[in-house]
Steps between C-alpha positions, in 0.01 A plus 500: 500500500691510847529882447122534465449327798780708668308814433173367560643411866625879516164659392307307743744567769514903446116489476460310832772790653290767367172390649692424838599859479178692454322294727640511825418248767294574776789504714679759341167715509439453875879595543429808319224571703695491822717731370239755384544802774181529722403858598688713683408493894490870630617554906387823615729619800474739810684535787548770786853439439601836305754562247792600674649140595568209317178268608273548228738428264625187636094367494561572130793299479369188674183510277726509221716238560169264600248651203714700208173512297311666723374896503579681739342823584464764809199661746778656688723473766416759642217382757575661839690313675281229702188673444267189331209671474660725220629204344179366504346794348751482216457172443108550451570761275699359289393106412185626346673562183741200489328136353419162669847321515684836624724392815547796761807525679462668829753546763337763791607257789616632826399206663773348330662210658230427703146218529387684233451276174621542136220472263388449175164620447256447223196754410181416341637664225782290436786739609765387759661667799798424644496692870521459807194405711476860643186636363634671173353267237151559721333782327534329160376137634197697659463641128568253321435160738763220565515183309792366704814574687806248569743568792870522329684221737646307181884502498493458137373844474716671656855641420663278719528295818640816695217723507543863677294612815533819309439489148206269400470737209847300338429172661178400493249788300706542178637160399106434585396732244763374235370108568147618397601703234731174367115268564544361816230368614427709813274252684857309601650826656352385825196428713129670419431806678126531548516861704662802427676731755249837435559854507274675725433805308292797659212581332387875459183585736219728393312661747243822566790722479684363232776277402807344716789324289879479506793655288660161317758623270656782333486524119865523478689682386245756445423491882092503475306314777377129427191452707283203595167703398298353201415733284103347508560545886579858472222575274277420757600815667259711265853697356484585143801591245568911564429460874722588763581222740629502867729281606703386806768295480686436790265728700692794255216699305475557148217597245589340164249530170370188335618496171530260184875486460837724641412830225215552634657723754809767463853363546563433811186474652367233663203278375287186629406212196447165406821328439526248225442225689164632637641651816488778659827740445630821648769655271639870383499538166858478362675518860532243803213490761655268765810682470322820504283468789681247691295213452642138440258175597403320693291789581127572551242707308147594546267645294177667571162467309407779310340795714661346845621755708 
């Protein structure tokens, strides 16, 4: 009898261990929650800082160390150095393609050291930008529209209580970057920032004779001229593909044809198009323009309207 109840008691017990074990408590599942990994946070970086030193990869680094998860990936470093408004135009360029929750990491900043501020900045869109308040993240909030921006004054964000006159782009922008990619909540970076420093950007001018803009950028490396000219702009001057089209750039002549894309001339000639961002571009098919003729921006160009003398 005492054995029957013996292995009664052991039956009972190994069914009440089995149940315990496929039925976990709810504290075990919340614990397993936490641990799930969340989505990968992408950082999207540029800098005018260039490849040939050390800086860019020492940002790296400190995002690293702060956010290991995160994705890291490159514009360029390439920017001129100190010129925003090709930043700027970069920046626009690119964000259309990246998804609400992207963070853009953008160190143009020669007023580094300075009143400027450090900013967070949040489109309409859902994207954030951590820049300097220079103008550069201007064209895309005038795209896009601003939902809010924080001033980065929080120590906690930062690398470290010693931070350089020189290289916010260490200190301050990058372990920024790495907080919000690690889902820091960046409304305690620092105080609300209702206005935005903007970039006064000139605006081509039509008039009876034709068209006034500027020379932005070179197309490097294949040297072809980046204008400020919309293409809708241009097509106001009555010019249809085939036609020849003068041009002066830098008060230097030059009679270009309008044509679809660079093989629609001979090799090395030059050509006038619609670059693929809806600009107007000056190029020579499979050769160097700028270097060819001499011509590096900031520069001017004018174009007449068809049938001006």
């Amino acid at each position: 009898m005492l054995n029957r109840k013996l292995f009664s008691v052991a039956v009972l017990a190994t069914t009440l261990l089995t149940v315990s074990c496929s039925k976990p408590s709810g504290r075990t599942d919340a614990s397993a929650q936490q641990q799930e990994p969340s989505r990968r946070s992408t950082i999207v970086f540029m800098t005018d800082f260039g490849t040939a030193n050390d800086a860019v990869a020492i940002c790296k680094a400190v995002i690293a160390g702060i956010a290991p998860d995160a994705r890291v990936t490159d514009i360029t470093h390439q920017v001129t150095p100190f010129q925003i408004e090709e930043g700027a135009r970069f920046l626009a360029a690119v964000t259309p393609y990246y998804p609400a929750g992207t963070i853009f990491l953008v160190v143009v900043d020669p007023g580094v050291g300075t009143s400027r501020k450090a900013l967070i900045v949040k489109s309409n869109k859902g994207q954030y930008f951590v820049v300097p308040d220079n103008g550069v993240v201007s064209p895309v909030i005038d795209r896009d529209g601003l939902q809010s921006a924080h001033e980065i004054t929080n120590p906690s964000w930062m690398l470290g209580a010693n931070v350089s006159s020189t290289f916010h782009g260490r200190d301050i922008f990058s372990p920024t970057a790495a907080h919000l990619a690690a889902g820091w909540d960046f409304n305690q970076a620092g105080p609300e920032v209702k206005q935005l420093v903007p970039q006064a950007l000139k605006t081509p001018v039509i008039e009876d004779k034709g068209i006034d803009g500027d020379v932005i950028g070179l197309d490097d490396p294949y040297g072809s001229l980046v204008t400020d000219i919309p293409g809708e702009k241009f097509q106001k001057l009555g010019y249809a593909l085939g036609d020849k089209v003068s041009v002066e750039l830098n008060q230097k002549s030059f009679t270009v044809p309008y044509v679809k894309t660079f093989m629609g001339v001979a090799i090395g000639e030059s050509l006038l198009y619609i670059d693929s961002r809806g600009r107007v571009g000056i190029a020579v098919n499979r050769g160097n323009f700028g270097r060819k003729f001499n011509i590096v921006p900031p520069a001017k160009i004018f174009i007449p309207r068809k049938g001006a003398s």
